[in-house]
GUMAR-779887 format. One record per atom (N, C-alpha, C): atom name; residue number from 1; x, y, z negated; residue in one letter. Coordinates in steps of 0.05 Angstrom, whole numbers. Layout:
! GUMAR-779887
volum = CA torvo = NUM c1 = X c2 = Y c3 = Z vexnu = A
...
END
This chain:
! GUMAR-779887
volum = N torvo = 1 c1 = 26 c2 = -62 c3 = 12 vexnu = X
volum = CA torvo = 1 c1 = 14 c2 = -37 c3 = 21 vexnu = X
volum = C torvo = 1 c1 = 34 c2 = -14 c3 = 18 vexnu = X
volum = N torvo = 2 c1 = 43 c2 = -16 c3 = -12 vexnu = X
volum = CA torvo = 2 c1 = 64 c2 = 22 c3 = -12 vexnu = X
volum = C torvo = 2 c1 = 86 c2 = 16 c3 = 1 vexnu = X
volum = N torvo = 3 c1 = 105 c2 = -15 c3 = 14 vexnu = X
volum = CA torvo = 3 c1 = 116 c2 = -22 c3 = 35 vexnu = X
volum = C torvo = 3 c1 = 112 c2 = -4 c3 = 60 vexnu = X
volum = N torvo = 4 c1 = 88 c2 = -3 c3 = 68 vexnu = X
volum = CA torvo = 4 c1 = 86 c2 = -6 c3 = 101 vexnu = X
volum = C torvo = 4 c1 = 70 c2 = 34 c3 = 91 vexnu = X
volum = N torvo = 5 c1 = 74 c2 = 38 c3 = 72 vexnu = X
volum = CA torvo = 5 c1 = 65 c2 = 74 c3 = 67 vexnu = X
volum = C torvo = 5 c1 = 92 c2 = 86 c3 = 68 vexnu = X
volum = N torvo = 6 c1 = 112 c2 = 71 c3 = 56 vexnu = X
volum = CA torvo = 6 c1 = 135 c2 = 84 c3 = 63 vexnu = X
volum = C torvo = 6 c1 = 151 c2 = 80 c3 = 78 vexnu = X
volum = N torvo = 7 c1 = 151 c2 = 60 c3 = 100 vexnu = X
volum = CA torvo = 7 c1 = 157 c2 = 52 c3 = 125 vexnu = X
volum = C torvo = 7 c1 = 145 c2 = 75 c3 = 145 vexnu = X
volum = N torvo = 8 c1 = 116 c2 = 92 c3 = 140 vexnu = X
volum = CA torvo = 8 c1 = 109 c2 = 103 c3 = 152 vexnu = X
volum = C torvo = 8 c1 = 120 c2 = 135 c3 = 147 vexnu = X
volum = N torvo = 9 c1 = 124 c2 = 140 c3 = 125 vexnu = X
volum = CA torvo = 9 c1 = 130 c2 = 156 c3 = 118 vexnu = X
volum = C torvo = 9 c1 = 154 c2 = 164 c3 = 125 vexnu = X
volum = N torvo = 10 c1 = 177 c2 = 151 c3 = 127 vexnu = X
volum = CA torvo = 10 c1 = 204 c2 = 153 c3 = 132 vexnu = X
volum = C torvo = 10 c1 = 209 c2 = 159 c3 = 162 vexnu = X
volum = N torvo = 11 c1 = 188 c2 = 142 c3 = 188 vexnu = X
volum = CA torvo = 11 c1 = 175 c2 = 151 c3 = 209 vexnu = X
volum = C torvo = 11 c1 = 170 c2 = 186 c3 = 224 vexnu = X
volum = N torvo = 12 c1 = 153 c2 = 185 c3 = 201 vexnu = X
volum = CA torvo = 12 c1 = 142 c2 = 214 c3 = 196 vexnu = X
volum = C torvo = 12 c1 = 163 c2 = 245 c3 = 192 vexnu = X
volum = N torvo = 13 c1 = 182 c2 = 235 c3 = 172 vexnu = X
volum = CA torvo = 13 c1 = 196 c2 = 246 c3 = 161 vexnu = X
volum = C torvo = 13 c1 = 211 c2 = 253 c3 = 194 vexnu = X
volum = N torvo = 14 c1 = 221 c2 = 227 c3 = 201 vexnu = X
volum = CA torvo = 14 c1 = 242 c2 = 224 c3 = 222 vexnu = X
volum = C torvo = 14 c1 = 236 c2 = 254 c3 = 246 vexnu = X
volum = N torvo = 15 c1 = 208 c2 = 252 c3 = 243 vexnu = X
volum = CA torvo = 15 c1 = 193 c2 = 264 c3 = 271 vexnu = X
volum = C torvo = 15 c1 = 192 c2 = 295 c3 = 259 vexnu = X
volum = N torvo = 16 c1 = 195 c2 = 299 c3 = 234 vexnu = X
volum = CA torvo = 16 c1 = 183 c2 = 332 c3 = 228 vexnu = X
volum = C torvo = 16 c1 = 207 c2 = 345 c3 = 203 vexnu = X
volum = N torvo = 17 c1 = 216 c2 = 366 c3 = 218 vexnu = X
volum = CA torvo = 17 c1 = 232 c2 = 369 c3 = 209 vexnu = X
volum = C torvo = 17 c1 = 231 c2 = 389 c3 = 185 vexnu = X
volum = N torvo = 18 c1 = 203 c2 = 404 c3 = 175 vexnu = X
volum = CA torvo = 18 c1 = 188 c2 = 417 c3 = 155 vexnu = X
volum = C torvo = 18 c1 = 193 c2 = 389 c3 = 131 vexnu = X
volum = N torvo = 19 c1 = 182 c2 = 370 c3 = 133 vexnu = X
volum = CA torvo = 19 c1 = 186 c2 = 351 c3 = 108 vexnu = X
volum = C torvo = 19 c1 = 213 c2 = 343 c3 = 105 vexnu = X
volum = N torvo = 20 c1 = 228 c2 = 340 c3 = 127 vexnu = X
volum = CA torvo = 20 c1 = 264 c2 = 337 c3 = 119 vexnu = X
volum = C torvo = 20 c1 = 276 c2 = 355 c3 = 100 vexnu = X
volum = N torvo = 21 c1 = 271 c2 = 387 c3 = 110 vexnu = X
volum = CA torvo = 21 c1 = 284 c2 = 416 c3 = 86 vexnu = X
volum = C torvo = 21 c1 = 258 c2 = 401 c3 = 58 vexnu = X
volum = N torvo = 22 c1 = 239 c2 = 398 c3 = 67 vexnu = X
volum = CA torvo = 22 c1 = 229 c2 = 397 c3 = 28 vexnu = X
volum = C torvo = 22 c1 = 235 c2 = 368 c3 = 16 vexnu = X
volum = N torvo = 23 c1 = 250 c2 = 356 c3 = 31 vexnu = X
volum = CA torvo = 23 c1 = 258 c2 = 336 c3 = 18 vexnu = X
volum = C torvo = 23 c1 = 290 c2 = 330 c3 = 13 vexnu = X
volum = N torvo = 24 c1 = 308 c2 = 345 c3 = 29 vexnu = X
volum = CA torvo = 24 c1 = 336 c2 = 358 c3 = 26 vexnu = X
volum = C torvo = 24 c1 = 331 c2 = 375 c3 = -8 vexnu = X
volum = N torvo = 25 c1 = 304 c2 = 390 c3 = -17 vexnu = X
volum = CA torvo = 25 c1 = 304 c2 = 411 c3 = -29 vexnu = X
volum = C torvo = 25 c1 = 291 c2 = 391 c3 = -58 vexnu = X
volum = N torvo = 26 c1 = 289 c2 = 372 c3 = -50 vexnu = X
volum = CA torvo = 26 c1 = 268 c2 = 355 c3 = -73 vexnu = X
volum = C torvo = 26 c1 = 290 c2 = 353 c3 = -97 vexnu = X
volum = N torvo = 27 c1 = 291 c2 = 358 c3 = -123 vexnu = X
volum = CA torvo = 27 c1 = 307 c2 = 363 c3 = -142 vexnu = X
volum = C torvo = 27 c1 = 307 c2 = 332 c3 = -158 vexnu = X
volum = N torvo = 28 c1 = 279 c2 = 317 c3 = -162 vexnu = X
volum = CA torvo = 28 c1 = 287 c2 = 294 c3 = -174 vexnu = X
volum = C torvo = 28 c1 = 263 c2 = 273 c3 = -161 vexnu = X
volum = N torvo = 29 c1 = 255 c2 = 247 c3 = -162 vexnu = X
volum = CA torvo = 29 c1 = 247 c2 = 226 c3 = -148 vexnu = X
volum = C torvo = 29 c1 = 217 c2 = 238 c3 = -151 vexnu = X
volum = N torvo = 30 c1 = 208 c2 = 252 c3 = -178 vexnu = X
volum = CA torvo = 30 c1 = 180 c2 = 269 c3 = -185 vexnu = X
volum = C torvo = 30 c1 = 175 c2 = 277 c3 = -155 vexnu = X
volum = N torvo = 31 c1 = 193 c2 = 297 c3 = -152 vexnu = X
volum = CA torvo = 31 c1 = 184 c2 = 314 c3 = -130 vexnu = X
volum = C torvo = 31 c1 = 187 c2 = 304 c3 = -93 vexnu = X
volum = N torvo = 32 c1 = 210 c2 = 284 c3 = -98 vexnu = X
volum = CA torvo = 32 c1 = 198 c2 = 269 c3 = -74 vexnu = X
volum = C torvo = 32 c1 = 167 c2 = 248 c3 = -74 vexnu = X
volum = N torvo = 33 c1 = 164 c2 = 247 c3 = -90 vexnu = X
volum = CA torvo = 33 c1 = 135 c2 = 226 c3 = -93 vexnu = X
volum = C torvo = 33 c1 = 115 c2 = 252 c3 = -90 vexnu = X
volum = N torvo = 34 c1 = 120 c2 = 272 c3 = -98 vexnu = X
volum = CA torvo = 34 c1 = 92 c2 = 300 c3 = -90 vexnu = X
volum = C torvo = 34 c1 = 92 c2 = 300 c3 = -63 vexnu = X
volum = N torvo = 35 c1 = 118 c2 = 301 c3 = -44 vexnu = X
volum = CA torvo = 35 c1 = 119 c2 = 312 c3 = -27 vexnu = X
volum = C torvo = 35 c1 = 111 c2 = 286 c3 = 0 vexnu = X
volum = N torvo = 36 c1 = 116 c2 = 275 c3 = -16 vexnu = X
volum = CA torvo = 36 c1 = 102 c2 = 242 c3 = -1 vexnu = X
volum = C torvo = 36 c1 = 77 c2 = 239 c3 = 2 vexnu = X
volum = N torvo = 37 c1 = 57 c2 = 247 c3 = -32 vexnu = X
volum = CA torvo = 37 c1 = 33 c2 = 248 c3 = -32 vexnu = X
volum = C torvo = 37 c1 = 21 c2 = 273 c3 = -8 vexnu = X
volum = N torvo = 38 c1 = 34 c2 = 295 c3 = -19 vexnu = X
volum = CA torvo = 38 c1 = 27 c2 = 316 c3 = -2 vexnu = X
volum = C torvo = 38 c1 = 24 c2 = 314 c3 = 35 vexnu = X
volum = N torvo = 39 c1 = 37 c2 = 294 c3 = 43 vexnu = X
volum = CA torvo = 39 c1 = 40 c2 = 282 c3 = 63 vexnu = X
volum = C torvo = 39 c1 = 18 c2 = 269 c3 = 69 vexnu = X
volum = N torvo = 40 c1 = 3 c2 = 258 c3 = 50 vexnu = X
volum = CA torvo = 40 c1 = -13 c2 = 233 c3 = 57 vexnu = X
volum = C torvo = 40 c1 = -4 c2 = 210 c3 = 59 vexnu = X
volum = N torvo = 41 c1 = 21 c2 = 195 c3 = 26 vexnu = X
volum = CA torvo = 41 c1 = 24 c2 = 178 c3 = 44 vexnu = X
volum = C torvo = 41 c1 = 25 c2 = 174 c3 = 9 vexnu = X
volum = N torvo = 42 c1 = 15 c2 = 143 c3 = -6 vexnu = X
volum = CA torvo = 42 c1 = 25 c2 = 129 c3 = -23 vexnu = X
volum = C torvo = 42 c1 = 48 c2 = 120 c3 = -27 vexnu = X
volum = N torvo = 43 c1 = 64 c2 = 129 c3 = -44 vexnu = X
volum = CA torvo = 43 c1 = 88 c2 = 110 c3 = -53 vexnu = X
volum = C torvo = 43 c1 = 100 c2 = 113 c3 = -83 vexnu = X
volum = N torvo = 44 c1 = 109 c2 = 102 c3 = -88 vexnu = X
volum = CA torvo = 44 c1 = 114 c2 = 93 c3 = -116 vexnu = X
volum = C torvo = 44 c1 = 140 c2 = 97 c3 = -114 vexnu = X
volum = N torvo = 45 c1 = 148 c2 = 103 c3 = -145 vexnu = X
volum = CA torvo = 45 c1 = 177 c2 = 110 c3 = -156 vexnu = X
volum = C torvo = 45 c1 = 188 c2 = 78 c3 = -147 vexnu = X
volum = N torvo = 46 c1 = 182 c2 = 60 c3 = -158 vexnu = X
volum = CA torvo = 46 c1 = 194 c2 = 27 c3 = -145 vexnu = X
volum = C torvo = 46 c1 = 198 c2 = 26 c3 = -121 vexnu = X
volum = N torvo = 47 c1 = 181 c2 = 44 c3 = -101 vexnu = X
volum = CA torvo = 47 c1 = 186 c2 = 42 c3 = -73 vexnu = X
volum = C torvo = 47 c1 = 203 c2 = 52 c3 = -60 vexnu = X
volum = N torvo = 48 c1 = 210 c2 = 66 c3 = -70 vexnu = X
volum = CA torvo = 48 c1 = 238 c2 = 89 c3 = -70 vexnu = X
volum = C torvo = 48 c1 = 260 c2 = 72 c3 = -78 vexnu = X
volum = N torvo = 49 c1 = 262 c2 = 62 c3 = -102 vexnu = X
volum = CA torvo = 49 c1 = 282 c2 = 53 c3 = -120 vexnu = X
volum = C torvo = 49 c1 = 281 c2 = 25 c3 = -100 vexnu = X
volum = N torvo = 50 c1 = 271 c2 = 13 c3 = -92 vexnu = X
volum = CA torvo = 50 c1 = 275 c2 = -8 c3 = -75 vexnu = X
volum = C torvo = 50 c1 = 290 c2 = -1 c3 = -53 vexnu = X
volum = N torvo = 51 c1 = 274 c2 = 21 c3 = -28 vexnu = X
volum = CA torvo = 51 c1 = 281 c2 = 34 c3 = -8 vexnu = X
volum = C torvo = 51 c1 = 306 c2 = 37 c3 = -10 vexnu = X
volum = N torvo = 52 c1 = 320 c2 = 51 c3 = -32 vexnu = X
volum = CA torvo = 52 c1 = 342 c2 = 55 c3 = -36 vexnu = X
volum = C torvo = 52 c1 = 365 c2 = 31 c3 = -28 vexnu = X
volum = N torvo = 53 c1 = 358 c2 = 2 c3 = -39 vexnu = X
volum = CA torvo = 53 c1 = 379 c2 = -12 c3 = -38 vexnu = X
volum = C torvo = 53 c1 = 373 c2 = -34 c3 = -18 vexnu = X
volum = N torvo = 54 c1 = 350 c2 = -27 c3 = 4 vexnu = X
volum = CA torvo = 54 c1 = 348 c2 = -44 c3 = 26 vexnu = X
volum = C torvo = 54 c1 = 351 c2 = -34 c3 = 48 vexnu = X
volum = N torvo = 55 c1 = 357 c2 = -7 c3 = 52 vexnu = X
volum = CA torvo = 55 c1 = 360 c2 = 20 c3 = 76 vexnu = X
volum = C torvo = 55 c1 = 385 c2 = 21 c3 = 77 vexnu = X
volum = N torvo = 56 c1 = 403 c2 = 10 c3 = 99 vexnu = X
volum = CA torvo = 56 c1 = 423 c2 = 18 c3 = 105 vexnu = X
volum = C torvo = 56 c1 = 431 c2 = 51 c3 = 101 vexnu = X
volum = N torvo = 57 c1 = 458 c2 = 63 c3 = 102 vexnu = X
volum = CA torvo = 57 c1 = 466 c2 = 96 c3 = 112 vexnu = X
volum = C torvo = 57 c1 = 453 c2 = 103 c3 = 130 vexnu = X
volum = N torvo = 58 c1 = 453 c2 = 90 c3 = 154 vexnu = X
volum = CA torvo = 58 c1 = 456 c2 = 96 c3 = 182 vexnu = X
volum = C torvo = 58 c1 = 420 c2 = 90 c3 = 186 vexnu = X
volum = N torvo = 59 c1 = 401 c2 = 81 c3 = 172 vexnu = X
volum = CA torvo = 59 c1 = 373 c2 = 87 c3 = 168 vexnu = X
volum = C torvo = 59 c1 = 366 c2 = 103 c3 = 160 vexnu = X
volum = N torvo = 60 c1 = 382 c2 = 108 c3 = 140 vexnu = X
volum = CA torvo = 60 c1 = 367 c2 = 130 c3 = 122 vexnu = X
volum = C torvo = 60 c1 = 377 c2 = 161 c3 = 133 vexnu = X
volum = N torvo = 61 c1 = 399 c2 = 169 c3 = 146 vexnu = X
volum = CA torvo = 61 c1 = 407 c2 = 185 c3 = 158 vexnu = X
volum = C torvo = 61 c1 = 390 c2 = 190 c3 = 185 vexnu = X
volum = N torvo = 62 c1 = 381 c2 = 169 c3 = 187 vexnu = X
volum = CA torvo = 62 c1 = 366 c2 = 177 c3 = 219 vexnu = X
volum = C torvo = 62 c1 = 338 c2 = 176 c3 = 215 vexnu = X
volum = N torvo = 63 c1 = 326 c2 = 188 c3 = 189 vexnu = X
volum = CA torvo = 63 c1 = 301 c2 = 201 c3 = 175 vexnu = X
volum = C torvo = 63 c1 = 308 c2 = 225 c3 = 177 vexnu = X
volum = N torvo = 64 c1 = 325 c2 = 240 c3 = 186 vexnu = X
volum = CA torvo = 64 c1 = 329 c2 = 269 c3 = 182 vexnu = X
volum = C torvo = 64 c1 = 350 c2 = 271 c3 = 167 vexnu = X
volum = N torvo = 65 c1 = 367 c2 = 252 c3 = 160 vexnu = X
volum = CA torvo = 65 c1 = 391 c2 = 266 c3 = 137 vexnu = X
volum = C torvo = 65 c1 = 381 c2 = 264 c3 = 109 vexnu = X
volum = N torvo = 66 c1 = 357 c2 = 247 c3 = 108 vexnu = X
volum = CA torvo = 66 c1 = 343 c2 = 241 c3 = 77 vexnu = X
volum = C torvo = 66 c1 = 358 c2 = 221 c3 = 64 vexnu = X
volum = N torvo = 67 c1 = 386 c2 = 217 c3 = 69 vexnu = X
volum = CA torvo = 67 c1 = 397 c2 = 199 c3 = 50 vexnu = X
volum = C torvo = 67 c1 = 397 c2 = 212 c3 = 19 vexnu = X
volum = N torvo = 68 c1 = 398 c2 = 239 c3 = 14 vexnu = X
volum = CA torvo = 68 c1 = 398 c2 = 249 c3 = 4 vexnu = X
volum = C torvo = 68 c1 = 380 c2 = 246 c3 = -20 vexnu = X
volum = N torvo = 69 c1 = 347 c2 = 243 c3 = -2 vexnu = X
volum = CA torvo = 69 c1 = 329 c2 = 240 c3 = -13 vexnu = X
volum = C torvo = 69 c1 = 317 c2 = 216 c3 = -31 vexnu = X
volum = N torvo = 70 c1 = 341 c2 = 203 c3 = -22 vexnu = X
volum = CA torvo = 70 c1 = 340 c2 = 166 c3 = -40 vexnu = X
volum = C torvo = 70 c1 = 358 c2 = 174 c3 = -61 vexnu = X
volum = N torvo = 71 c1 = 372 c2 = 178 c3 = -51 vexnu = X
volum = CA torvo = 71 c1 = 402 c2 = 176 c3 = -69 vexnu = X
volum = C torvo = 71 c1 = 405 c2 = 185 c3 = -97 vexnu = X
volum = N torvo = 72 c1 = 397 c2 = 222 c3 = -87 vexnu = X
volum = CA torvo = 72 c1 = 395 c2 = 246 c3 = -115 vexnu = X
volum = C torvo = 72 c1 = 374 c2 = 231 c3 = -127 vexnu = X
volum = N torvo = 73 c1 = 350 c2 = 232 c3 = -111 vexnu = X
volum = CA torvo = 73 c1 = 341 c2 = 220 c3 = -131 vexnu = X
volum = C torvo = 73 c1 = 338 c2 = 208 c3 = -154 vexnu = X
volum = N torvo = 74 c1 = 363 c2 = 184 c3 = -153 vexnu = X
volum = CA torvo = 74 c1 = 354 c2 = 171 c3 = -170 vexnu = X
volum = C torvo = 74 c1 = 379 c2 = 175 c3 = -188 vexnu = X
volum = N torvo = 75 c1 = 407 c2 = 199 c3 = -176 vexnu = X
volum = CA torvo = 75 c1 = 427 c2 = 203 c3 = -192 vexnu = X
volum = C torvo = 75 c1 = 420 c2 = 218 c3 = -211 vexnu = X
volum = N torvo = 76 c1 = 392 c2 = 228 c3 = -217 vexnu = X
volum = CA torvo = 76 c1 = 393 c2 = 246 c3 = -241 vexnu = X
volum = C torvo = 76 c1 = 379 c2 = 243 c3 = -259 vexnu = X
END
C-alpha cells in the first residue's frame, strides 16, 4: 500500500510545482513525510529510505528536481 502512496505521490509532485518549492525547502525526512501527509498521501520514513535506493537520478529529477528531497533527507 505505502508503495503505490508514494508512487502516487511522486506523480503528483511531478504535476505541481507548489509541493516541488516545499519539498526543495523540506529541511529533514520529518518534514518531507508532513508535507506528504499534508498532500493526502501515506508514506513512511522506510518508504523514502527505500525510494531512495530504487529511483534512478533521472526519476527522481523528473518529480520536479526532488532528488533533493530523497537525498538531504536522509544526509542529515
Amino acid at each position: 500500500m505505502s508503495e503505490e502512496q508514494l508512487e502516487a505521490f511522486l506523480e503528483k509532485v511531478k504535476a505541481d510545482t507548489n509541493l516541488q518549492e516545499k519539498l526543495k525547502a523540506a529541511a529533514d525526512s520529518d518534514a518531507v513525510l508532513a508535507i506528504a501527509k499534508e498532500a493526502g498521501f501515506s508514506i513512511s520514513a522506510d518508504d523514502l529510505k527505500n525510494a531512495q535506493s530504487e529511483l534512478s537520478d533521472d526519476e527522481l529529477e523528473g518529480a520536479g528536481g526532488a532528488v533533493c528531497f530523497f537525498t538531504c533527507a536522509y544526509s542529515r
